[in-house]
Backbone bond lengths (Angstrom), bond angles and torsions (degrees), N, CA, C in turn:
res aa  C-N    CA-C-N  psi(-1)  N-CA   C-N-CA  omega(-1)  CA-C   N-CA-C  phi
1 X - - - 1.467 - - 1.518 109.39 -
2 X 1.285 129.35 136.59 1.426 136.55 -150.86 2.000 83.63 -106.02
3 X 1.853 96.86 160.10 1.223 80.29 174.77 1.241 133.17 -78.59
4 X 1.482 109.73 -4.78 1.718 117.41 177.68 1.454 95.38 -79.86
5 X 1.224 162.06 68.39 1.410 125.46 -171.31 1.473 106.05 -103.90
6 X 1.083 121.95 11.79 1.519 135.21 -168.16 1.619 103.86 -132.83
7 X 1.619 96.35 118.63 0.990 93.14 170.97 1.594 120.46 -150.01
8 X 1.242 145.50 143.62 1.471 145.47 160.12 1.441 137.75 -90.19
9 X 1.192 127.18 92.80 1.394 128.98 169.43 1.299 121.05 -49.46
10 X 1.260 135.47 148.87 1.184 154.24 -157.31 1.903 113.96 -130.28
11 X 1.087 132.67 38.48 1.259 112.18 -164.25 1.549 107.10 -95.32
12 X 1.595 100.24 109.97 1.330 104.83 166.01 1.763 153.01 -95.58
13 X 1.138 107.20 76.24 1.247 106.54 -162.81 1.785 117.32 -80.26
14 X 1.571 88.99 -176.59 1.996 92.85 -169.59 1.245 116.83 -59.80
15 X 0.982 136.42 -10.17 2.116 124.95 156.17 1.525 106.88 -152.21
16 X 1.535 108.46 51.71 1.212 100.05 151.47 1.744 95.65 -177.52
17 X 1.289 116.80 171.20 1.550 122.47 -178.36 2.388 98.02 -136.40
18 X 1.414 67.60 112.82 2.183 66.63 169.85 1.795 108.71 -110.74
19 X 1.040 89.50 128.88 1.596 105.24 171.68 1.717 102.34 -82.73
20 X 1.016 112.55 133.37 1.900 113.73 140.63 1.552 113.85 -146.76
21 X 1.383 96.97 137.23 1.497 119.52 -169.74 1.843 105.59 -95.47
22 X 1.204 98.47 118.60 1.788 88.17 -179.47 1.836 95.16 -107.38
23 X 1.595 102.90 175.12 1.900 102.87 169.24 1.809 68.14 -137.58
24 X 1.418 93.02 148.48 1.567 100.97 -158.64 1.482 102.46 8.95
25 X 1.611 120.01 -132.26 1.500 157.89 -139.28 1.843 89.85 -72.35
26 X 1.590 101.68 -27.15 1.980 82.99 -153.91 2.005 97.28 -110.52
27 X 1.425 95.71 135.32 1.339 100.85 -166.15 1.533 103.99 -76.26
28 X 1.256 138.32 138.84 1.538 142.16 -147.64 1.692 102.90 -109.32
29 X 1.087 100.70 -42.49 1.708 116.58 -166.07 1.398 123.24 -165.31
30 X 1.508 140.68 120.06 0.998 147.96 160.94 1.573 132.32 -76.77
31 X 1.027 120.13 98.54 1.220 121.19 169.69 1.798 152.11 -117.03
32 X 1.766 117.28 130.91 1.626 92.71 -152.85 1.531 76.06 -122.25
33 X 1.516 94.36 162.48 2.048 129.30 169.19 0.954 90.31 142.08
34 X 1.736 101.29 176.92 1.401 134.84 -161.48 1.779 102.63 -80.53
35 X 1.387 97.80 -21.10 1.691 84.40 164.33 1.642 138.95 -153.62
36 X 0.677 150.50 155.67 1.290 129.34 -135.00 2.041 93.68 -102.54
37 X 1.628 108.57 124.93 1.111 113.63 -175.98 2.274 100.45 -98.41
38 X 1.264 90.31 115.25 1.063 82.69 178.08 1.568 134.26 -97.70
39 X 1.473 89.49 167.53 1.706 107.58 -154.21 1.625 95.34 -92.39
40 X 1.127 128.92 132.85 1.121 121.97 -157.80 2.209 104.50 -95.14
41 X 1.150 93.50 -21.07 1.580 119.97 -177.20 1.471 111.65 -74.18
42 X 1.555 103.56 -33.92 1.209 106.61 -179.57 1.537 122.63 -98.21
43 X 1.411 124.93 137.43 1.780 95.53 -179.77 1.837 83.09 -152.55
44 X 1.388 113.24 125.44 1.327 114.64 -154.87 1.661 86.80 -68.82
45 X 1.491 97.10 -172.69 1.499 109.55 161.40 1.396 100.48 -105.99
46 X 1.715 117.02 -28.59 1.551 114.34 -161.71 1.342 96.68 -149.44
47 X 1.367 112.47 136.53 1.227 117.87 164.88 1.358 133.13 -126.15
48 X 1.518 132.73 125.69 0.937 142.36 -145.59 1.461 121.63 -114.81
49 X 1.407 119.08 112.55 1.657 109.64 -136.55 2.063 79.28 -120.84
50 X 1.650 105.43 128.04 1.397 100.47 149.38 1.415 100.81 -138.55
51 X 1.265 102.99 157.46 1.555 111.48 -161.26 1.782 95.29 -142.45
52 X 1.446 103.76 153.36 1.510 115.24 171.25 2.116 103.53 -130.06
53 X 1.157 94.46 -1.20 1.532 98.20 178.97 1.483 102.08 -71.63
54 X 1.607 108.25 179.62 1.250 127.55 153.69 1.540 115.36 -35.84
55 X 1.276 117.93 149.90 1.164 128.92 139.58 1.999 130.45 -45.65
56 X 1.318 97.56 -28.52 1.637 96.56 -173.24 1.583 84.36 -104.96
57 X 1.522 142.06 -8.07 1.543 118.68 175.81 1.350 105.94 -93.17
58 X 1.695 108.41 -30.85 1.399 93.31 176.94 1.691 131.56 -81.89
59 X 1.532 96.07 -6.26 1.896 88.55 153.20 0.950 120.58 -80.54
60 X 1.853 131.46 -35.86 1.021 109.70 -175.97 1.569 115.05 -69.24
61 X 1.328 122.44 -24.46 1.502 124.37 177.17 1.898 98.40 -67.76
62 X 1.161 136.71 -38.17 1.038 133.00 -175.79 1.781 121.23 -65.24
63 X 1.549 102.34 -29.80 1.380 111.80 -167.58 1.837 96.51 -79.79
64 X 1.074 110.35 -51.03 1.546 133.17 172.15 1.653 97.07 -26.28
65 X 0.774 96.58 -91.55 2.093 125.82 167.77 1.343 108.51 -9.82
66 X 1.613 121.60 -53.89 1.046 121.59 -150.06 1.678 108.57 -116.57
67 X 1.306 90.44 -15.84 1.549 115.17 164.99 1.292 96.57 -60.96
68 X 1.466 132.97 -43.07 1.339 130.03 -161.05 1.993 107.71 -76.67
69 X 1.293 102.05 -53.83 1.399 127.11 170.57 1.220 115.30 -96.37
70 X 1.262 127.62 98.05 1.471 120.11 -178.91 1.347 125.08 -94.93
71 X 1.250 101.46 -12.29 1.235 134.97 -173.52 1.474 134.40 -97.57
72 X 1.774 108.29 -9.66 1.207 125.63 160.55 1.397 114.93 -79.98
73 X 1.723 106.59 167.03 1.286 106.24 168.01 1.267 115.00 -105.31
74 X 1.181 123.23 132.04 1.179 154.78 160.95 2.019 131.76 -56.91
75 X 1.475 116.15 86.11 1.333 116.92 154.37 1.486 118.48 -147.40
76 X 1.825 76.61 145.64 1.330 119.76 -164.78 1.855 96.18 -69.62
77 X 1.336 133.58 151.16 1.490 139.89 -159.41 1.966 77.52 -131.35
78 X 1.346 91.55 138.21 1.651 108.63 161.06 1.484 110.00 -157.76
79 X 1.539 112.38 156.71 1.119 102.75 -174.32 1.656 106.32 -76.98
80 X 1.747 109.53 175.97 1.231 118.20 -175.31 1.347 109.13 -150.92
81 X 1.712 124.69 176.13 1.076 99.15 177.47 1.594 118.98 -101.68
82 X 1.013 145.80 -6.57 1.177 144.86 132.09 1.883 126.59 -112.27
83 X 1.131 108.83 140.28 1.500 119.95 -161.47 1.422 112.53 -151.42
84 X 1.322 140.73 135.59 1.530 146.02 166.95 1.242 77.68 60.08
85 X 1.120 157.75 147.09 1.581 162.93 133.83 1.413 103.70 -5.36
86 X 1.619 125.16 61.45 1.629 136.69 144.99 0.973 100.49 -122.33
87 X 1.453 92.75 159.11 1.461 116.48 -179.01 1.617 106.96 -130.10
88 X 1.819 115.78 94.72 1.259 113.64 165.99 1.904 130.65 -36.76
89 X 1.549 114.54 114.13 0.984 128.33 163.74 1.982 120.26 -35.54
90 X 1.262 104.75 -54.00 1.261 126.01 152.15 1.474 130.66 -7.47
91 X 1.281 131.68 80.67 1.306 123.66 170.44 1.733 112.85 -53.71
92 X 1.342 123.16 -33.25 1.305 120.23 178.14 1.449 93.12 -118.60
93 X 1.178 125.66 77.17 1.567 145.56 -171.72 1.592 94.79 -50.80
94 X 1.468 127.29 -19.95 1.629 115.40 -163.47 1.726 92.96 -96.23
95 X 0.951 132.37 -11.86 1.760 160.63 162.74 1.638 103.67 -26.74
96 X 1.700 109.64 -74.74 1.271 128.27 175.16 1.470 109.17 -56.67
97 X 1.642 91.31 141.69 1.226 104.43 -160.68 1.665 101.96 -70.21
98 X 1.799 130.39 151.46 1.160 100.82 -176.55 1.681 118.26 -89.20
99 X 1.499 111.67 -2.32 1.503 100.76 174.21 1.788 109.12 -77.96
100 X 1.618 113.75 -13.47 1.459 103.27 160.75 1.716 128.44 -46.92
101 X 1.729 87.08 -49.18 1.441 90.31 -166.34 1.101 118.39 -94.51
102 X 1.753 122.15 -3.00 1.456 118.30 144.54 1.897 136.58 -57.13
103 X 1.521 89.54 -29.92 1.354 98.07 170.12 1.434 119.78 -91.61
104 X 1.317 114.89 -16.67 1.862 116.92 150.96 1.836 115.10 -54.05
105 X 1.141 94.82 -44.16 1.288 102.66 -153.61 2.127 103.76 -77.70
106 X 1.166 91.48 -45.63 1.661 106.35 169.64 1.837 102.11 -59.81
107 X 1.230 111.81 -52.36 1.647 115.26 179.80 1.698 112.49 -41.95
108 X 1.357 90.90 -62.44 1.650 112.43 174.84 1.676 108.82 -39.91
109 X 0.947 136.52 -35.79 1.603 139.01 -137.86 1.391 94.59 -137.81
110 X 1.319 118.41 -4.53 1.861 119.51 172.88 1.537 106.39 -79.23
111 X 1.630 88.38 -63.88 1.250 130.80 179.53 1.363 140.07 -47.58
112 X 1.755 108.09 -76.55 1.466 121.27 163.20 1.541 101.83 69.95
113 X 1.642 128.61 -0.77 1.379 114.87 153.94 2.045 101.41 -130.33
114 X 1.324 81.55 -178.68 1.596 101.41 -147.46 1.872 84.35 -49.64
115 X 0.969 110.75 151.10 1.865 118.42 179.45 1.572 101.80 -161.82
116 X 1.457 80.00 156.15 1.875 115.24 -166.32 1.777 89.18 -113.32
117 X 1.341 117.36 121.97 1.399 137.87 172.62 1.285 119.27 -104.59
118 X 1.561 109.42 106.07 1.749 114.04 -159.90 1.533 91.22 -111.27
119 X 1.540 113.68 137.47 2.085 106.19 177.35 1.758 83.75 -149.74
120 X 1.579 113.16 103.20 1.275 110.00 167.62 1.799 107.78 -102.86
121 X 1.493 88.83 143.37 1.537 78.02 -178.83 1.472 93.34 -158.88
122 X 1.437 130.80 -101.02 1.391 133.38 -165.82 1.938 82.48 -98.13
123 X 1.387 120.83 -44.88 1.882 117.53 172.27 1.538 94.45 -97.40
124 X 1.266 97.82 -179.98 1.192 121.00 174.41 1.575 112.46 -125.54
125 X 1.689 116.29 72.00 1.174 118.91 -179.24 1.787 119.31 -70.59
126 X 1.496 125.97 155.31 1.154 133.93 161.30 1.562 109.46 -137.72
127 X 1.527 97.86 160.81 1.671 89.36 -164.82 1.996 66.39 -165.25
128 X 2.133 91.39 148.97 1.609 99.33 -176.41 1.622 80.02 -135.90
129 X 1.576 119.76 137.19 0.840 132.00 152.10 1.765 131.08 -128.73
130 X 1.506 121.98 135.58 1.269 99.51 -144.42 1.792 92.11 -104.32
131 X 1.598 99.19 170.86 1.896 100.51 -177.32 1.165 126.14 -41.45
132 X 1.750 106.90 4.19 1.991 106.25 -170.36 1.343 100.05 -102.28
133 X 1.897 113.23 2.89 1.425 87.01 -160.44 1.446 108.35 103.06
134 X 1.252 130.03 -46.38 1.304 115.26 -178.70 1.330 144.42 -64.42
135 X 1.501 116.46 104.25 1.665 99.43 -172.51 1.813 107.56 -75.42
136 X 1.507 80.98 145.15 2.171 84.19 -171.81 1.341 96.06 -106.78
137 X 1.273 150.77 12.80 1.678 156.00 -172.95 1.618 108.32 111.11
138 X 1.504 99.56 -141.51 1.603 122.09 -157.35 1.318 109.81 153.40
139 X 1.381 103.83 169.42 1.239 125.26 -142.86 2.295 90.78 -134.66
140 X 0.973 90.80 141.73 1.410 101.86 157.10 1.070 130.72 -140.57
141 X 1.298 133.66 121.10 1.856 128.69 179.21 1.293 121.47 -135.46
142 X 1.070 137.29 157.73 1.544 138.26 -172.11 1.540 101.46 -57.29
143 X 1.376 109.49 137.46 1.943 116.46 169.54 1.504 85.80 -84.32
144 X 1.493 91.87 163.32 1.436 120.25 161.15 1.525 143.09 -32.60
145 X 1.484 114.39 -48.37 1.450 114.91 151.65 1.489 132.99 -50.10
146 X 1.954 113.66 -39.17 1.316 138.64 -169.55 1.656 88.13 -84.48
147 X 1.133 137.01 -70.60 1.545 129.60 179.54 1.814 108.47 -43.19
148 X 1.356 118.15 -41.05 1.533 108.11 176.24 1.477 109.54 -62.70
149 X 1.562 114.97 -50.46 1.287 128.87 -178.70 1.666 127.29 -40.16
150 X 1.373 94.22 -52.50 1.128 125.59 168.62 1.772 119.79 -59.62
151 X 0.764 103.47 -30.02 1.822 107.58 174.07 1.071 107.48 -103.32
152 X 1.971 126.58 -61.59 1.606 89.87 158.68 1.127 152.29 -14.91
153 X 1.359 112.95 -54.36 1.678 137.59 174.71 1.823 129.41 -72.08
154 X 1.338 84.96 1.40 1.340 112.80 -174.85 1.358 120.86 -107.66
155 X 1.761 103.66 -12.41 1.839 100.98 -146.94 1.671 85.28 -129.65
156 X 0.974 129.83 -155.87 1.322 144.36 -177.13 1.736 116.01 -157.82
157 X 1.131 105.99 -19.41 1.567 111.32 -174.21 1.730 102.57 -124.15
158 X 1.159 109.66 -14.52 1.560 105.11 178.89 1.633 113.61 -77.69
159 X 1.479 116.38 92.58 1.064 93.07 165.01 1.960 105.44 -151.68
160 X 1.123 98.06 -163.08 1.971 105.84 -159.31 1.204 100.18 -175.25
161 X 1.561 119.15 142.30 1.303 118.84 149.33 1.858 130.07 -75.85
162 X 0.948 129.62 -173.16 1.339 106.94 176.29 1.659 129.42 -91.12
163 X 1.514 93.65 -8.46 1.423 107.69 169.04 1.140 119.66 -65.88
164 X 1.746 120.40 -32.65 1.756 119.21 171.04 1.836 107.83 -68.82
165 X 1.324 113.93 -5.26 1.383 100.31 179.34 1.748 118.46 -74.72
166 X 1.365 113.50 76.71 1.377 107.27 -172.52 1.827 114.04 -125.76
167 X 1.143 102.42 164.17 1.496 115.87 176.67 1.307 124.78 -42.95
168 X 1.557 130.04 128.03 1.556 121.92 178.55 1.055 115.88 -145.49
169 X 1.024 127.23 -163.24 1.720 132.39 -147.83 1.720 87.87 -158.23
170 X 1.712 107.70 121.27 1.159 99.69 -177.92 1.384 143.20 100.83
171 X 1.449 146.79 -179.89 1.147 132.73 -172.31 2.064 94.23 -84.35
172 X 0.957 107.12 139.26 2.002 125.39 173.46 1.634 101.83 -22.26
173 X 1.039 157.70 71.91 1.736 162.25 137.52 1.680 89.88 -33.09
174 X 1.397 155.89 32.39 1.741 139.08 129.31 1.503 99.70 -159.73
175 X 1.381 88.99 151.95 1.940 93.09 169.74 1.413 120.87 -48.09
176 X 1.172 123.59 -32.38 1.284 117.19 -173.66 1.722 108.28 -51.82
177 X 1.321 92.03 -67.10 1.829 117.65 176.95 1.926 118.99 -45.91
178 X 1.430 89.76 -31.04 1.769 102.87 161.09 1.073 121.23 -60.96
179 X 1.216 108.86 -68.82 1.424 119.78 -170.24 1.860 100.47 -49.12
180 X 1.790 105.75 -73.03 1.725 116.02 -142.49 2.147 73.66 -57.65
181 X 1.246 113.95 -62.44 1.698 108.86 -149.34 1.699 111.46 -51.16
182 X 2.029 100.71 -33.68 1.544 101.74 179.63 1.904 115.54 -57.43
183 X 1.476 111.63 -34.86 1.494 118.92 -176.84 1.498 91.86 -84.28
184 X 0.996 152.38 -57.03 1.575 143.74 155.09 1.663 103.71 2.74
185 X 1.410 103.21 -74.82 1.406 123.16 -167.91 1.580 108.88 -63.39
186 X 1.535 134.66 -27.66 1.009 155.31 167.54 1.457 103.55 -47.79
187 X 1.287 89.25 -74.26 1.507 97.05 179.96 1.269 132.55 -50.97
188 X 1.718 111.49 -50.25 1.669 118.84 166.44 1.571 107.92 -58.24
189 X 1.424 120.32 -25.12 1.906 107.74 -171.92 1.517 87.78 -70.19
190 X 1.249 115.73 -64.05 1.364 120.10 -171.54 1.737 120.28 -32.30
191 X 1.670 115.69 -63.89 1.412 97.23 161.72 1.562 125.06 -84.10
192 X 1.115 87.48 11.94 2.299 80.91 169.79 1.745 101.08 -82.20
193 X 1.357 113.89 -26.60 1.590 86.68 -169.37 1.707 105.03 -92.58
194 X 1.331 101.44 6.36 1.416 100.83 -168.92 1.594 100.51 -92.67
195 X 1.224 113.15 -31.82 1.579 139.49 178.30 1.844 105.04 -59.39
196 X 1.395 90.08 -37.72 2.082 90.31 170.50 0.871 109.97 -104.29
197 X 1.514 128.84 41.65 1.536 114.68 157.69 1.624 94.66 -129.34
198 X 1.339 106.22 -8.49 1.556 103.12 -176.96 1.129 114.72 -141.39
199 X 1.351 127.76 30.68 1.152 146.40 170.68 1.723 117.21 -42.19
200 X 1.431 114.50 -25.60 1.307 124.39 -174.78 1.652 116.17 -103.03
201 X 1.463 92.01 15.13 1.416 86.56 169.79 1.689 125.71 -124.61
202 X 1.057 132.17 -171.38 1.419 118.67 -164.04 1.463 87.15 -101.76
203 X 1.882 104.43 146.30 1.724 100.02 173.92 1.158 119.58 -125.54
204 X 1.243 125.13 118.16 1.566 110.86 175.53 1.644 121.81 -99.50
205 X 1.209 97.36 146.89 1.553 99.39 170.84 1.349 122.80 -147.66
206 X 1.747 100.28 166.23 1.380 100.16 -162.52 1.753 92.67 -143.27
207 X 1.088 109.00 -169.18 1.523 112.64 -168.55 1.889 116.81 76.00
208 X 1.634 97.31 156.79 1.742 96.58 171.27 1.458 138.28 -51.52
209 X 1.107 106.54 -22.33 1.550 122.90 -153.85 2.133 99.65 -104.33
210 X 1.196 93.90 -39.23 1.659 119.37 -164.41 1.588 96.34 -22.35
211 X 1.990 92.11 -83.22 1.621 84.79 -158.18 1.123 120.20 -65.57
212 X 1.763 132.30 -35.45 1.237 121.25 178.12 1.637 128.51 -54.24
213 X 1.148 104.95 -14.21 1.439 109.76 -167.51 2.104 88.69 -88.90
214 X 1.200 111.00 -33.62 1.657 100.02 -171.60 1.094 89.55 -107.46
215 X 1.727 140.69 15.15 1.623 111.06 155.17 1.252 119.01 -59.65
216 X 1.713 103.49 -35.38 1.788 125.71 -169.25 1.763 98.18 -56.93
217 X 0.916 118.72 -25.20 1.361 103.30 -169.37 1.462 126.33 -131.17
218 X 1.444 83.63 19.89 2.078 100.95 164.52 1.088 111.65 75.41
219 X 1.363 142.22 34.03 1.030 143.06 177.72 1.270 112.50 -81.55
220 X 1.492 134.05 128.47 1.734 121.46 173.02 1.991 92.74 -79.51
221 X 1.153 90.58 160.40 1.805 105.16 -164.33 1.796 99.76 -159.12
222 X 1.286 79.21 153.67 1.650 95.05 171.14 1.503 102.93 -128.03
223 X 1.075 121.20 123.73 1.837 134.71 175.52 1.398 100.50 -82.01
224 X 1.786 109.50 120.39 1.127 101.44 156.96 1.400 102.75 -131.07
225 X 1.040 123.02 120.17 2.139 120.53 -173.63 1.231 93.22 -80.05
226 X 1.510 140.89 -32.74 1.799 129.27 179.41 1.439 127.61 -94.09
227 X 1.519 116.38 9.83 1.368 132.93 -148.05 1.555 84.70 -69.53
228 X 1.669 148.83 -8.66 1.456 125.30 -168.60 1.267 84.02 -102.61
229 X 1.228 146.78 -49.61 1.824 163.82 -172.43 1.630 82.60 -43.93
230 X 1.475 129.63 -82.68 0.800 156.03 -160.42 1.855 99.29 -47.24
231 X 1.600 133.26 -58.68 1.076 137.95 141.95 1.555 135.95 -7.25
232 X 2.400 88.54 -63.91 1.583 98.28 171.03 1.414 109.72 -43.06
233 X 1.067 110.04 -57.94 1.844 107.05 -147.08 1.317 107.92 -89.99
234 X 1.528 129.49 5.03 1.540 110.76 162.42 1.262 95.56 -95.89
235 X 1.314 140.31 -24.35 1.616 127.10 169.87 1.418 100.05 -77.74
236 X 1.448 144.73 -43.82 1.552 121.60 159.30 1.038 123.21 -13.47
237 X 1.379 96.88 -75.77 1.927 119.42 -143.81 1.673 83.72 -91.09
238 X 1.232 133.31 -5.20 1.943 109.27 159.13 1.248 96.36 -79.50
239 X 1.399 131.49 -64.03 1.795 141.48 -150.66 1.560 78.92 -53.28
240 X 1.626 144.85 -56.56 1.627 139.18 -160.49 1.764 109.90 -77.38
241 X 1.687 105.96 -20.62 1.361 81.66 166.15 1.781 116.96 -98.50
242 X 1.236 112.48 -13.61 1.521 113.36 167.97 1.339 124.81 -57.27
243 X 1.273 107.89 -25.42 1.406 117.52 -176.40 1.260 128.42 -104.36
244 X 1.796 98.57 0.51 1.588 118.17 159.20 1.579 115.70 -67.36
């Protein structure tokens, strides 16, 4: 057992924060909310913070954190332009978001051939990186809740409770069924054309929304629900041995 062998990821994204706790290689426990309820058994050696928030949420989420563990070590994950054997697409490589390029970077090192990186969650990110390592871009678009949200907030007469949101047969018969199935459909055009230009490559995904949305459209896939966790700590544990 190494002396870091404990460790906690931090990935904080726009409406939600997931913890995962690894002991070396094997992930122990997953955990999501706005704040981290702690495990009293567990107390990392290192903790590994990536964030897509603000600057003023992620100190205050950082001070919180460390308030808890005072005694761990502490680094912050940003993107770069090359890392684990990738090579950011990115002219301002610090630009990309860093749970993108954790889940490039985890893809890359699953994988080792050219792959399509699907993470639906509050967006609907994609990211293609090929067997050299190379990230070639991505795509970002509103997920499913933010497209409902978004037209609600837009309309004046569109509206439903959530109980009319139900299953049908057919073209949408009430607004409710318009709206959620039309952004449904949004979403599948969106990765179908992305799906025929890269159809020949292996895809992984992660997030809530991921696989159901590419079962509909035959995609072979590999599920990974920790693939950004999974990211943190080979860009961790290089940045901790470089700096040995």
């Amino acid at each position: 057992m190494s002396v870091e062998s404990r460790l906690l990821v931090i990935d904080a994204g726009n409406t939600s924060i997931k913890f995962t706790a690894f002991e070396d290689d094997e992930v122990l426990w997953v955990q999501r909310g706005e704040s981290y309820s702690a495990d009293t058994e567990f107390v990392p050696d290192v903790i590994y913070f990536a964030s897509v928030r603000s600057k003023e949420l992620s100190a205050l989420l950082h001070a919180d954190i460390q308030a808890a563990f005072p005694d761990s070590k502490w680094v912050t994950l940003t993107s770069q332009a090359n890392a684990c054997g990738v090579t950011n697409a990115y002219s301002e490589p610090e630009r990309l978001g860093i749970d993108r390029w954790l889940g490039v970077i985890a893809a890359h090192h699953l994988i080792r051939e050219d792959a399509v990186v699907v993470d639906v969650g509050t967006a609907i990110k994609v990211d293609v990186v090929n067997k050299k390592g190379v990230h070639l871009g991505g795509y970002i678009a509103p997920g499913l809740a933010m497209m409902e949200e978004s037209l609600l907030s837009k309309t004046a007469r569109i509206r439903y409770d959530a109980s009319e949101v139900v299953a049908g047969e057919g073209l949408p018969n009430s607004t409710a069924r318009a709206v959620s199935e039309g952004c449904h459909e949004m979403a599948l055009g969106f990765l179908e054309r992305i799906y025929q230009r890269y159809q020949d490559f292996q895809w992984v995904v992660t997030g809530g929304d991921a696989e159901s949305l590419l079962s509909l459209l035959g995609v072979s896939l590999e599920r990974q629900p920790n693939l950004v966790a999974m990211g943190a700590k080979l860009l961790g544990d290089e940045e901790g041995r470089e700096n040995k």
